[in-house]
N, C-alpha and C positions, 0 to 999 in steps of 0.2 A: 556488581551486576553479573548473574549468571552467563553462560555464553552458549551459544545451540552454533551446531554444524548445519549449511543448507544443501539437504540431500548430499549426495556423493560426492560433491566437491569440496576444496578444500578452502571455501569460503566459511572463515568461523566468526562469529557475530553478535552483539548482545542480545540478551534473547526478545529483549525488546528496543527497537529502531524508532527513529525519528522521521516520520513524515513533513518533509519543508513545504511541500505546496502550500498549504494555507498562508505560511506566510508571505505570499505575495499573490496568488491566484485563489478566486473560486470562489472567497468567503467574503468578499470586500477589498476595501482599499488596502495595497500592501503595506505591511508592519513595516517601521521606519529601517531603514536599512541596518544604522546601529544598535537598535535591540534586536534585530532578526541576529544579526551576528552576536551577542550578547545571550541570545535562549540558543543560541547550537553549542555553542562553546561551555555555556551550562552544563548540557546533555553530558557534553563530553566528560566534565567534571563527575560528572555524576554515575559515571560508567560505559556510556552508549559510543559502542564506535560502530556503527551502523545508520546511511543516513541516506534519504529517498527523496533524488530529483526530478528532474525532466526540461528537454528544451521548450515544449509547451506552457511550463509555468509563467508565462511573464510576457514573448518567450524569451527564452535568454536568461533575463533579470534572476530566476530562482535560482539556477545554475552559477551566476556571478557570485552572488551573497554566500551560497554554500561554499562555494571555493575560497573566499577572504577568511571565511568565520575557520574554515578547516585549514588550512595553508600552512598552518604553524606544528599540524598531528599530522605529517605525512609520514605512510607507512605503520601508523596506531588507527588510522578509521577505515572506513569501507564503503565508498560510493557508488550509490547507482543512481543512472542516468536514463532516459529512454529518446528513442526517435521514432517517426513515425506520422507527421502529423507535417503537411504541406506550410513553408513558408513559418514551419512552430506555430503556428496557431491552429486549434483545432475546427472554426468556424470553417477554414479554408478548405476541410476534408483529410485525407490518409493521401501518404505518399513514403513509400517502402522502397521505392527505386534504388538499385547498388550505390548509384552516385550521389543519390539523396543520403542515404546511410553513413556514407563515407563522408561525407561535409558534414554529417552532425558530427560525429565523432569526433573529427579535427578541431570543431568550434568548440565543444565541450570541455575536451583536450585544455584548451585556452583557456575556456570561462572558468573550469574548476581549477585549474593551475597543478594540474599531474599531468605524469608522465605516461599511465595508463588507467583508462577507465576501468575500476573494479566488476563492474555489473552493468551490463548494457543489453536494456531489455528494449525491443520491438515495442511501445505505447496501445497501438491499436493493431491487429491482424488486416493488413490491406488484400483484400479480393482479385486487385488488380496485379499483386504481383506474389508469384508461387513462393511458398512460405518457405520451396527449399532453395532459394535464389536471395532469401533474407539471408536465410541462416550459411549459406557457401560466403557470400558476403562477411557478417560476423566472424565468419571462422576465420578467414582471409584478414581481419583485422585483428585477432586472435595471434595469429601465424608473424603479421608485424608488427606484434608489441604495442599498439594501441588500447588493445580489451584485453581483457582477463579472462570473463564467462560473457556466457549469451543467457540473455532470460526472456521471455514472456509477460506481455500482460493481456488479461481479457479473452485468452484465446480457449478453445473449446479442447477436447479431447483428439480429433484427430489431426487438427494441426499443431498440437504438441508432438504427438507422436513422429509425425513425419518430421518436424524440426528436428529433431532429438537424433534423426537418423543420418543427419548429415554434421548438424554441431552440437554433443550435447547442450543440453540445455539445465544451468546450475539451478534456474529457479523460474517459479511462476509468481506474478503477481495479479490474484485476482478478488473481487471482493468476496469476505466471508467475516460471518460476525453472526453472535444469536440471531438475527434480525436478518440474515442473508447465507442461506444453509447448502444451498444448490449445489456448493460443489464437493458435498457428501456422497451425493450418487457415482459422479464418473470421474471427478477431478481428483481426487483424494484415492483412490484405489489406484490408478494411472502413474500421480506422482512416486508411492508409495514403489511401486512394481519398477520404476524407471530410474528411481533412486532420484529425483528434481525435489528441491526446497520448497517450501509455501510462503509468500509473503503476504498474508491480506494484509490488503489497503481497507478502510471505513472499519478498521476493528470495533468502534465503539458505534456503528451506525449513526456514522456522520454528525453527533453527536446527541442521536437519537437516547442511546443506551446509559447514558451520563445522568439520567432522569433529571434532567435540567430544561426539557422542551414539553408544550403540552399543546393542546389544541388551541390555547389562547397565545400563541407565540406567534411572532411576525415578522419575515425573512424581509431583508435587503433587498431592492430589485438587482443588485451586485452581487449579493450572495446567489450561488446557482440553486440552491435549494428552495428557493422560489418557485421552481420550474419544475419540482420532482413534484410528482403525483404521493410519496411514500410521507411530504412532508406537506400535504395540503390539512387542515383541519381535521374533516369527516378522516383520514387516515390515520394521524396521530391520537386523535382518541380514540378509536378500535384498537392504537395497537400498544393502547396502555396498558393492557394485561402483561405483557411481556416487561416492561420499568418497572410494575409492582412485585414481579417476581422477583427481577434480578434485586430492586432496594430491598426486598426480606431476605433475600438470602444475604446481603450486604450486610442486613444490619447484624445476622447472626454471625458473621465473622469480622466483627471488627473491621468491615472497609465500606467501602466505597461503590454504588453500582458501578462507575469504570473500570473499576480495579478487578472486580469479580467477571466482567465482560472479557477482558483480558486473560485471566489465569484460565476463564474456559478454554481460549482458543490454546494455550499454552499447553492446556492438560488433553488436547484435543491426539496431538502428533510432538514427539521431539524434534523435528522438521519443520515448525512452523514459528516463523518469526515475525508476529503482527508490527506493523508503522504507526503507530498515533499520531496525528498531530496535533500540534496547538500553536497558541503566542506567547501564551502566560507559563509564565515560572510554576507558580503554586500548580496549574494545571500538568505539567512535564513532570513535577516531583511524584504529583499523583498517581498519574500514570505509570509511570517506573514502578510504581507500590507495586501495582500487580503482578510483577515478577515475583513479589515474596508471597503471597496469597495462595496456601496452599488448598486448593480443592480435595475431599475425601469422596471413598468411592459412592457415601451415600449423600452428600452436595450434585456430585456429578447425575445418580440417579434423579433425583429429585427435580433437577433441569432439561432430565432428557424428557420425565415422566410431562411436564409442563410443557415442553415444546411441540410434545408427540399430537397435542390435542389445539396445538396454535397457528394459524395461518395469518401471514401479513399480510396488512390491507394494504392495497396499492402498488403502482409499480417502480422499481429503482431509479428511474432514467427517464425523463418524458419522451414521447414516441420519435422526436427528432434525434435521438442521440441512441436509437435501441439499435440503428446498424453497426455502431461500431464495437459490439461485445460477443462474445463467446462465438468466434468464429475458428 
């Protein structure tokens, strides 16, 4: 597995990561806990020492699995974690508070079974508390050996900046994927100039881009994607045009639409290290493919040329959950 540096830090990573939410939150009932520990340790085998938590998953529960299944690679993988989200659940709302901060971190601490958390990103941007009172916080846990780096997820361009001014900031995690482009305008020029890492999360568009989903497909009232307007019907079939691009270009290189979803974001920045996730083995192998999938400059053109003339029906997030992003 190749390895990408994230931005100016000296966090070095596979260039493609393991997203664990699904396996316990979001998409249904959690994976039994001995194959969750069984597909991370896969990863591992398989190159990946890069892997994407949160006390929100479960809460708790995703951050426990990860730290059994990793316990035995300490000092060979790379964890990140986030806080952010009152009582760990996100239903409850944002809670950013210094001393809210400082209890995840120590719970984490425990749950993953390290000595310092690798990546400790902020979950959601809280309004109620000044974004440089997170990051003097992080840094302060920084300063005792607790964190490593401070990251970002979901936050907009000027509270990156301000973050950045009191504790760098190694990395942002925000969504980007063919299917989710926004942060070509302000995020990507920002990172770039700041020297911060990219981690999209939904690299494959939630499994949108896998061309495995269609208008006759039928979410879980467990699965959140029930709830997304991006994955109701009338959206998913307008937004076939984009599946039928990516499976032709697939099929003319020998992969996969996942795989080709991937090497874009890949061939996008050397700073950017997309998370997939899954449950399934054959699916993990998959996806790691797209690390070797090399895009040429006129693949590349031929996606921008398609994209330029595509807009996505529908919105990412149903309207109850659209305060807590790009702030």
């Amino acid at each position: 597995m190749q390895k990408r540096t994230l931005g100016g830090s000296d966090l070095e990573v596979s260039a493609i990561g393991l997203g664990c939410m699904g396996l316990s939150y979001g998409y249904g009932p959690a994976t039994d806990r001995g194959d969750a520990i069984k597909l991370i340790r896969a990863a591992v085998d398989r190159g990946v020492t890069f892997f994407d938590t949160a006390e929100a998953y479960g809460p708790g529960l995703n951050e426990e699995v990860v730290g059994e299944a990793l316990e035995p690679f300490k000092g060979e993988v790379v964890i990140a974690t986030k806080f952010g989200f009152r009582d760990g659940k996100p239903a409850n709302g944002l809670d950013s508070r210094p001393e809210r901060i400082r209890q995840v971190a120590d719970a984490a601490l425990s749950r993953l079974r390290v000595e310092t958390i690798d990546l400790f990103y902020q979950h959601r941007v809280d309004p109620a508390v000044p974004i440089e009172d997170v990051a003097g916080t992080v840094r302060d846990l920084i300063a005792a050996g607790k964190v490593r780096h401070f990251g970002l997820s979901e936050a907009g361009a000027d509270t990156i900046r301000r973050a950045h001014a009191v504790q760098p900031v190694a990395a942002l995690q925000n969504e980007y994927s063919l299917w989710w482009r926004e942060p070509e305008k302000e995020i990507l020029p920002l990172l770039d100039e700041l020297g911060i890492g990219f981690v999209p999360f939904a690299p494959l568009g939630k499994g949108f881009l896998t061309g495995k989903l269609d208008a006759s497909t039928s979410f879980a009232k467990d699965d959140f994607r029930s709830t997304v307007p991006r994955f109701q019907p009338e959206a998913l079939k307008a937004n076939q045009a984009l599946v039928e691009l990516v499976t032709s270009i697939a099929a003319d290189k020998g992969a996969t639409p996942a795989q080709i979803a991937l090497a874009w974001l890949l061939a996008q920045k050397p700073w950017i290290v997309p998370i997939p996730g899954t449950t399934k083995l054959h699916r993990l192998e998959e996806n790691l493919g797209g690390a070797t999938v090399k895009l040429t400059t006129a693949d590349l053109a031929r996606i921008a040329e398609a994209l330029s003339g595509f807009k996505a029906e529908g919105d990412r997030y149903p309207a109850s959950h659209q305060r807590f992003v790009n702030r």
